[in-house]
N, C-alpha and C positions, 0 to 999 in steps of 0.2 A: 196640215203642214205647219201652223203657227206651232202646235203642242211640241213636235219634233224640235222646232228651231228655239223654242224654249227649254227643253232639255239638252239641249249641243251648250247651248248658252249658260244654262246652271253649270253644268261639268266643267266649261270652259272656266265659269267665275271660281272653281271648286279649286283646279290643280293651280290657277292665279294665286291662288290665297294659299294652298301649301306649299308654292316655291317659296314665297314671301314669308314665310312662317317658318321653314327645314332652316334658310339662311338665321333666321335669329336662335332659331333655340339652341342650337349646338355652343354660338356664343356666350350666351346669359348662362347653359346651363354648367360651362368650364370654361377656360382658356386655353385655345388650340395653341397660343403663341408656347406656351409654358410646356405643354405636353407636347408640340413637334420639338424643343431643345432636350425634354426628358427624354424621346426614342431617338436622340444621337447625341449620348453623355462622352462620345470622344473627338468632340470638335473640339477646337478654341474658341476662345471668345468672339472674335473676329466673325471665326466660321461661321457658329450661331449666329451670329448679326447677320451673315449673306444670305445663311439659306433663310429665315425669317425674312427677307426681301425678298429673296426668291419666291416667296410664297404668297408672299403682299400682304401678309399680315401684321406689317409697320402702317399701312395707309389706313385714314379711315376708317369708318364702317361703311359712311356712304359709297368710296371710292371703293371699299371690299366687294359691297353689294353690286355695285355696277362691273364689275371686274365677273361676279359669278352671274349675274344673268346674262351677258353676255358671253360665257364659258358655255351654261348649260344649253342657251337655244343651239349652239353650236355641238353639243355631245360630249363636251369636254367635262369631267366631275373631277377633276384636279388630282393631285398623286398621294397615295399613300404615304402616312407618315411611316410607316413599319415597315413597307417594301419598297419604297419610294416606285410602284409601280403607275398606271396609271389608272384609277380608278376605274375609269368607262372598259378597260383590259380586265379588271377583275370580276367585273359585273357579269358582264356579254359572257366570260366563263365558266361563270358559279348560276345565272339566268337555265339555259337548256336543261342542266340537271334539278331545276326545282322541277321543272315544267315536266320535266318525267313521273316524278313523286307525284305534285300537281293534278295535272290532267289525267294519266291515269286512274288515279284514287277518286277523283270525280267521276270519272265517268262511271266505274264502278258504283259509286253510293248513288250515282242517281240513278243507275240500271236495278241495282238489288234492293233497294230503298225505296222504288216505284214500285214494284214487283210485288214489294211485300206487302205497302202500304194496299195497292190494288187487295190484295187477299183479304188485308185486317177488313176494309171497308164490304167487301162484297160478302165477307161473313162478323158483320157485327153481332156482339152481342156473345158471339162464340170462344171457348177456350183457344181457341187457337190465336183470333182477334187479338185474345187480352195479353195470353202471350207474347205475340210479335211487337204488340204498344208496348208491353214494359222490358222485355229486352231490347228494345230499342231505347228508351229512355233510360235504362240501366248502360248501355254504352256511351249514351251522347254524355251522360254525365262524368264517365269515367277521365281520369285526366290523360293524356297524352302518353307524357310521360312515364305515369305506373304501365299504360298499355302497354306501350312499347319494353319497358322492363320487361314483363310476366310472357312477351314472346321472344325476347331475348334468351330471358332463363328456360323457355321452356324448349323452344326449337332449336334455337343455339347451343346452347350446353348440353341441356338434358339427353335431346335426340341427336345434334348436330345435323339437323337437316338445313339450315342457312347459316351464313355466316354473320358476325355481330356487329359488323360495319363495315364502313368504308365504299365507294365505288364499286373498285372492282381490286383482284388480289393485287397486293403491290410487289414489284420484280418479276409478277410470270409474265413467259411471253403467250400470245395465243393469236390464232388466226381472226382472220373478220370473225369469222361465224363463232369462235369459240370468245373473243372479250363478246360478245352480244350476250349469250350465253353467261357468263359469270356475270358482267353488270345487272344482268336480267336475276340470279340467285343473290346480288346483296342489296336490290332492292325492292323486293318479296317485304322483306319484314317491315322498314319504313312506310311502306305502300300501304300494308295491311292496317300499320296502326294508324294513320292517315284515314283511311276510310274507317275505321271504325268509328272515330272521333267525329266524322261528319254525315255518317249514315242514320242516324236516329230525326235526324229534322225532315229526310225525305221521305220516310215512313210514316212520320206523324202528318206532315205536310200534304203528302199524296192523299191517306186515309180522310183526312177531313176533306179536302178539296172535293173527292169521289162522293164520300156522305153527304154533303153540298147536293152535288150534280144530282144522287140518286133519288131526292126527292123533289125533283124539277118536273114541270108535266110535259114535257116530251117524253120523257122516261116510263112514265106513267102509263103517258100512251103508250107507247110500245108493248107495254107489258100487257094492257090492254085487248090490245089486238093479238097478242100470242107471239110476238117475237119471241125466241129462243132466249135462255138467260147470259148466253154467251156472248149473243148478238147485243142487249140492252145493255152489257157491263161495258163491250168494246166500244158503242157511242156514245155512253157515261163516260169512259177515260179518254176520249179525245176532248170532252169540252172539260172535266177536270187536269189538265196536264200543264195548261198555263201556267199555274203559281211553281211547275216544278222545274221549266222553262226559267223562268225569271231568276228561282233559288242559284238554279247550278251556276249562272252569269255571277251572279253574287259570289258563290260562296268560292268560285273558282279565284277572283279577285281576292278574300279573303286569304285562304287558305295559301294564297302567294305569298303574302306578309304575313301569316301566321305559324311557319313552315320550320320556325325557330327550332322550337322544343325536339322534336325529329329528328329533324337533319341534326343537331349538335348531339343527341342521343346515339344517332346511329355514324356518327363521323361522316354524312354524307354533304361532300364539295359544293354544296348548292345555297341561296341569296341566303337561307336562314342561319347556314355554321359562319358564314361572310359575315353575318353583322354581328353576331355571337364573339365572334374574334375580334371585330372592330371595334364592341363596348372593352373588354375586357384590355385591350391595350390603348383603350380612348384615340383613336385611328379615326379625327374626327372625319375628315374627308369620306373616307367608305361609308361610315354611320349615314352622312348627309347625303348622298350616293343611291346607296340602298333605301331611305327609306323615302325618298325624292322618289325612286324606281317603283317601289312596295305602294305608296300614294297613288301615283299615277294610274297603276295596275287596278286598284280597289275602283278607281275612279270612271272607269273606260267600262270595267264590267259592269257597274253601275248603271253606265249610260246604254252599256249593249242588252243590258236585262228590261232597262224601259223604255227602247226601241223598240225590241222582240215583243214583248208584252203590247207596247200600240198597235201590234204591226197585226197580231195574233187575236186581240179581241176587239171584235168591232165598238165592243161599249166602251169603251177608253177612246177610238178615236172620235166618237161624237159627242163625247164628254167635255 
């Protein structure tokens, strides 16, 4: 129980320390006062002077700072400089549609990516093995962005089997079943270049894990005794499966805050075009918002990857 309540407690001192941290850097690293007067050049002097109250960025830092911890535990992330919306409005919007991108493409890389990893391992040494490790190391390295170009140009244009961004088409109308359907065709491509970017670590990951387990002597045993080779790989990858457990917790938190490059590539509404549009018109609010959100998220999967993993192998919890 201690190990638990010492990891609730890391976490806990963890998003402590990036509330405290999101509220200074946005400051030091501009001035929100300067750039909320610059996205409304048609006020008076005056005006500027109210909305600049309005915002509380006449008061303090200390008064600021107490002003936004008591905002955020309450859900409030204050309003847009650019849409004068309110932030916690833009999140929860642009939120579901990462989680599509997201969670899909995860589970994809850890279904295909285990899959394959399982093969390279149970035929080491073999062209196929070496194959699967370096095209899989040939994609993890590839960058996002060229990916997702080279299936743009290639599907999009060339073939026109998907479209090259966006949600879904704008102005048509379409039944349930038919927006399910188009949203489902303009995020094909995103998705795919999503898991290409992240499938190479569970192939390698799984592969060794398996290599690991396959020279452990229960294995041995079995092989020993004549179990079937089907049989001794499927008890090999349930005690290899752990680390690949843990990764997807990871990298699913990553890949939330990482979601940038994609979604601004393929035009898609989701946390990564949001803060993409929020550097670009210094919207410091959204910035501090998102990535207050993107922290948090990194941080939870963190804690849910070393729960799982205590919960999952008993030499961790008597460690």
């Amino acid at each position: 129980m201690k190990p638990v309540i010492k990891k609730i407690a890391v976490a806990f001192g963890t998003l402590i320390f990036v509330l405290v941290f999101n509220f200074f850097l946005f400051r030091i690293a501009g001035n929100p006062k300067n750039d909320l007067i610059r996205g409304n050049p048609r006020l008076s002097e005056a005006g500027r002077e109210r909305l600049i109250h309005q915002r509380g960025l006449d008061q303090g830092y200390l008064t600021q700072f107490r002003i936004y911890i008591d905002d955020t535990i309450h859900g409030d992330f204050g309003t847009s400089f650019q849409t004068n919306q309110p932030v916690s409005t833009m999140m929860w919007a642009a939120l579901p549609n990462t989680l599509i991108l997201v969670g899909i493409s995860t589970l994809l890389a850890t279904f295909i990516g285990s899959w394959l990893g399982i093969y390279a391992a149970a035929n080491r040494g073999s062209p196929g093995d070496t194959g699967v490790v370096q095209s899989s190391l040939f994609f993890y390295a590839m960058p996002d962005f060229w990916a997702g170009m080279v299936l743009i140009w290639f599907f999009a244009v060339e073939v026109g089997l998907f479209p090259t961004g966006q949600k879904s088409e704008p102005g048509a109308s379409f039944s349930t079943l038919g927006y399910a359907w188009n949203v489902a065709q303009h995020a094909t491509l995103p998705i795919i270049t999503l898991t290409i970017g992240i499938i190479g670590q569970y192939v390698v990951i799984m592969r060794s894990s398996l290599a690991d387990v396959m020279g452990e002597d229960f294995v041995t045993t079995a092989r020993a005794i004549g179990l079937p080779r089907h049989r001794v790989l499927r008890r090999a990858t349930r005690n290899a499966i752990l680390p690949v457990v843990a990764l997807s917790a990871i990298t699913l938190g990553f890949v939330v805050s990482g979601a940038t490059v994609v979604e601004t590539l393929f035009s898609w509404p989701g946390m990564g075009l949001l803060s993409y549009n929020a550097i670009l018109n210094k919207d410091y609010p959204v910035m501090q918002g998102v990535f207050l959100v993107a922290s948090a998220g990194v941080i939870v999967a963190n804690l849910i990857a070393d729960l799982a993993y205590t919960y999952l192998d008993p030499r961790v919890r008597t460690s």
